[in-house]
Each structure stands twice: as C-alpha cells, then as structure tokens.
C-alpha positions in Angstrom: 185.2 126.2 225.1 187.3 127.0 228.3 184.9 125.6 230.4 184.3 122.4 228.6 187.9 121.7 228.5 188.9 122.3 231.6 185.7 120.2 233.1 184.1 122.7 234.6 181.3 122.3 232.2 179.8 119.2 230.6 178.6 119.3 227.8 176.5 116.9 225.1 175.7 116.9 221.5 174.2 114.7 219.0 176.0 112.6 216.6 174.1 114.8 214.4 176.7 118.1 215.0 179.1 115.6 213.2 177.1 115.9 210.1 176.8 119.5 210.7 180.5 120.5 211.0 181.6 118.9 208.5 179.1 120.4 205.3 181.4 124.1 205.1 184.7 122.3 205.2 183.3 118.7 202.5 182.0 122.0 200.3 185.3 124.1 200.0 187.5 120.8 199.9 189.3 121.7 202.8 189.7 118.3 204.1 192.7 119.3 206.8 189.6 121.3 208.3 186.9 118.2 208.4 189.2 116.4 209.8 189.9 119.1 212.6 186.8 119.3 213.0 185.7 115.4 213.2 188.2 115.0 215.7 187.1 117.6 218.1 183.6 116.5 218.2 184.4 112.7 218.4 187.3 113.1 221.0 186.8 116.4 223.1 187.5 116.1 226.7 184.2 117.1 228.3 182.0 116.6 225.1 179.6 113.4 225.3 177.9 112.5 221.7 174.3 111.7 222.2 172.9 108.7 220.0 169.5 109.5 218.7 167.7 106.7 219.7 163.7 105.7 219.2 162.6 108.2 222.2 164.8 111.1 220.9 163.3 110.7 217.6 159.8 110.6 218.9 160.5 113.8 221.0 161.7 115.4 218.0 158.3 114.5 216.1 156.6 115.9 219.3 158.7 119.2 219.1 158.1 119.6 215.5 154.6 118.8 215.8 154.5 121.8 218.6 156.7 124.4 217.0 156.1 124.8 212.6 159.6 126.8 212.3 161.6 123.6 213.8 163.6 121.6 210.9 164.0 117.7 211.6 167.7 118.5 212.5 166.7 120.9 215.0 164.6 118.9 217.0 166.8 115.8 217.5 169.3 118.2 218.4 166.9 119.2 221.4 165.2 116.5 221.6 168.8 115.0 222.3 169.9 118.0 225.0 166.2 117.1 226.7 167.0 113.4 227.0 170.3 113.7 229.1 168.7 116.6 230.9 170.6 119.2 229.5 170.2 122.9 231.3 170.5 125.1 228.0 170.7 124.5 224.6 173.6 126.5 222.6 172.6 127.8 219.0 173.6 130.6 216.8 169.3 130.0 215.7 167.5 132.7 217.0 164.3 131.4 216.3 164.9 128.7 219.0 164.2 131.3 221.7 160.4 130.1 221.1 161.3 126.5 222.7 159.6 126.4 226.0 161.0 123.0 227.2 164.6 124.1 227.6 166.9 127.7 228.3 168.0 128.7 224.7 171.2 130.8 225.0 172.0 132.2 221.4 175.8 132.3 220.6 175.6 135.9 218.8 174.2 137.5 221.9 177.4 136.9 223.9 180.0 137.0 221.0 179.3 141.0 220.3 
C-alpha cells in the first residue's frame, strides 16, 4: 500500500472490488468499516477503478471458457487488469497461479 500511495506504483481495480469489500463489513453491521472501506477504493491516491465494459465482459467469458475453476467475478477482475495492461494481478486466490495471460502474485506468499 506504500507504493501506491506514494505513486510509485499504479495501480487499477474493477468497480467490482467495491462489491467485494464491502460483503464482511454489510454482514457484521459494521457500517463505520464499509464506509472505510468504500472510501478507499473510490478515492485512493494512485488507485484507478476500471468500468467493466462490453470487451471486459467478453474477455471474462473467454477466460472462463479457458480456465473451469474461474468464478464470473474472477474473470472481470482479470479481464479488467488485462484491458489497461496491467503487469500482475494481486490475489489472496491461489488457484489463479494457472492464468497464463498475466503474473499472478498471491498476497499470502509475501505476508508470512
């Protein structure tokens, strides 16, 4: 996160990481966290949303099509880091090690 905020780093995620943040915090009514959280994600220095638009969804379809394990959420996610020509994709998913269009670096690996 010290790279992003300082601009060293760039980086990009779908609208979609919106929904995603938010489900732990929505379930355990802790709304001072969602809204922590919303406001990162929408207003990070150094952290561009990605629309999913028609091409991302069809490169998701593609990706999904390709790789069985992939959930729908998964593959706009990469689809998404694909279309602005992202060098690695960030996950705490270690089955996305099997993508082949794009460097998978898995949180956990660096974290213990």
């Amino acid at each position: 996160m010290i790279a992003i905020e300082s601009g060293r780093l760039t980086a990009y995620s779908s609208v979609l990481t919106l929904t995603e943040v938010l489900i732990k915090p929505v379930a355990i009514k802790d709304v001072a966290l969602a809204q922590k959280f919303a406001q990162f994600i929408k207003h990070a220095k150094h952290l561009i949303l990605i629309e999913i638009s028609e091409g991302i969804a069809e490169t998701a379809g593609n990706l999904r099509g390709h790789y069985s394990f992939l959930k729908t959420i998964d593959a706009l996610q990469v689809a998404a880091a694909l279309d602005v020509g992202a060098e690695a994709f960030l996950t705490n998913d270690t089955k996305l090690r099997q993508l082949k269009e794009l460097r998978v670096i898995v949180l956990k690996d660096y974290l213990s």
